[in-house]
C-alpha positions, 0 to 999 in steps of 0.5 A: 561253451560253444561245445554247449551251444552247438550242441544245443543248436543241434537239438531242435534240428534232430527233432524237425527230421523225425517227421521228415523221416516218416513221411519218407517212409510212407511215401516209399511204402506207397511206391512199393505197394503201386509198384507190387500191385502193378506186377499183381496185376499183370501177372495172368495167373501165375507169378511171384505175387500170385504165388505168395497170395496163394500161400497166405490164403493157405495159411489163412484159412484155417484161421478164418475158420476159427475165427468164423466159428467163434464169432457166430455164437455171439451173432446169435446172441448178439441178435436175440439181444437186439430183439430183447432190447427192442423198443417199445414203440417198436413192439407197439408197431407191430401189434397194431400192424397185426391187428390192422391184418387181422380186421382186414382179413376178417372183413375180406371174408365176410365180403366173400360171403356177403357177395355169394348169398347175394349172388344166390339170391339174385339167381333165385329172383332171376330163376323165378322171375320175382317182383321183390324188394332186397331187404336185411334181417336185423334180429330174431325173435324177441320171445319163445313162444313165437318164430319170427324175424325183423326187416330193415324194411317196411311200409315206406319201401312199399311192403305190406302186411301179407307179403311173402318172404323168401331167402335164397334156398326158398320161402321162410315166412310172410309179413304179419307186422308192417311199420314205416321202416321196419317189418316182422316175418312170421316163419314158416316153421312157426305155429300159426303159419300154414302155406299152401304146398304141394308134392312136386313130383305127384303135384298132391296137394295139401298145407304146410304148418309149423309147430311149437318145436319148430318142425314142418308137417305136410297136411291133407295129403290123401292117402291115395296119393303119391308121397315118398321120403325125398320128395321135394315140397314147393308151394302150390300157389293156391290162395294167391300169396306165394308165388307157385313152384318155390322150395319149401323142403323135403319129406323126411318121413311118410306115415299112414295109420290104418283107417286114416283118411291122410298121411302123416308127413314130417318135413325139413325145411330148406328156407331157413333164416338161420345162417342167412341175412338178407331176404326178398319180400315179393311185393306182386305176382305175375301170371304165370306164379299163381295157381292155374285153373287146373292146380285149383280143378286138381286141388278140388278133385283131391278134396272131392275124392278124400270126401268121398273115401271118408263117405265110403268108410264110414258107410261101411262101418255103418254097414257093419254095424247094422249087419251085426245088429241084424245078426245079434236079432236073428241070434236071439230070436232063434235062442227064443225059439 
């Protein structure tokens, strides 16, 4: 009996010094560790502890190697995987971060652009010293027959039926409808506009029209006159309407048919609307963009000698034919006789 109870009195004290035992080992394997890493450390590369660091990492390193080998290919598929598995608020995201880019972009280029035809029209108001109104065009023509644009502009502004019309490569038309807050510019390039022009290099004068194809011709230019392909065309300021000396276009071709009393000219147009959104409508002129006394004495001279070609021509011809008739006469009274 008491064999049997000393040995069941025995029992519960082997199983208290099971946890006694491990947390001797683990204090000893502390100790060993401070005492192996205080002899690492110091240790000036060399010694025991060193030495055996340097052996494992030998051993090692192939094996990380592998391991680094084998791994990666799941990294690659781990993130494509992540990337598949996105969620869609996410992807979401992204879009209208892409889309806000995007609108911004585009609106940071047309400011880009809107500020340089501004900067240029600003230098021709500056160049030309005009009296003018800043006006937008708002749309084109509304049928087929006809070449205009519509002005955010109009009477309420201090614009009128008549105003000359400008962009910043030169004139593009006049006003020939005016309302409160919008007006309609009739084109150069239509077929009922003529400007008064001139050659600038010549000072020739003459009359700008347009026609139903949109073409510009030069008018009334005599052919005693100078006019060669290249030339630039400008207005002259005579009428009082366009201020005197904006580009109108450039001669592109100069024809003279025999017996003509003028050439026929085709111009191109450097004032177009196309392309351009915002216009000056020069609402005065000074002194110094009207046409002066001599433009008017030379345009007058221009006519003068034109007429007087015209005369000359046709006196000869008249000449001519009476020296035929008088010769025909003398023919037949000489058969006669």
């Amino acid at each position: 009996m008491q064999l049997k109870g000393g040995g069941l009195k025995g029992a519960p004290g082997i199983r208290r010094n099971e946890p006694e035992s491990g947390m001797r080992l683990m204090v000893a394997l502390v100790a060993l560790s401070l005492v192996m890493f205080t002899v690492s450390a110091r240790e000036s590369g060399g010694g025991f502890f060193t030495t055996l660091r340097g052996g494992f990492s030998t051993i090692a390193m192939p094996i990380r190697y592998l391991g680094s080998a084998v791994t990666v290919p799941f990294q690659g598929l781990g993130n494509v995987f992540a990337n598949l598995t996105a969620d869609q608020a996410t992807l979401q995201e992204l879009r209208e971060q892409n889309e806000q880019l995007t609108t911004r972009n585009a609106q940071l280029e047309e400011a880009e652009k809107t500020a340089t035809r501004l900067q240029d029209l600003l230098a021709l108001k500056s160049s030309y010293k005009l009296q003018s109104t800043a006006a937008r065009i708002i749309s084109g023509s509304t049928d087929s027959w006809s070449r205009t644009v519509t002005i955010d502009k109009g009477s309420a502004s201090g614009l009128a039926v008549g105003m000359p019309v400008t962009n910043s490569a030169g004139a593009i038309g006049q006003i020939v409808e005016c309302g409160a807050t919008s007006s309609t510019v009739r084109l150069v390039s239509d077929e009922n506009s003529s400007v008064s022009a001139m050659v600038q290099s010549s000072r020739a004068q003459g009359i700008l029209t347009g026609s139903p194809d949109g073409s510009l011709r030069l008018t009334l230019i005599a052919t005693d006159q100078s006019v060669v392909v290249g030339d630039t065309v400008v207005t002259s300021g005579l009428g009082g309407v366009f201020p005197k000396g904006l580009p109108l276009g450039k001669v592109i071709s100069v024809n003279k048919t025999e017996g003509a009393l003028y050439y026929e000219i085709a111009v191109e147009g450097t004032g177009s609307a196309e392309g351009f959104e915002e216009v000056l409508v020069v609402t005065s002129l000074t002194e110094d963009q009207e046409a002066t006394a001599e433009d008017i004495k030379a345009a007058d001279e221009q006519d003068s000698s034109a007429t007087a070609v015209a005369a000359e021509k046709a006196g000869s011809a008249k000449d001519g034919d009476a020296g035929t008739s008088a010769d025909g006469s003398d023919a037949a009274s000489s058969d006669g006789e």
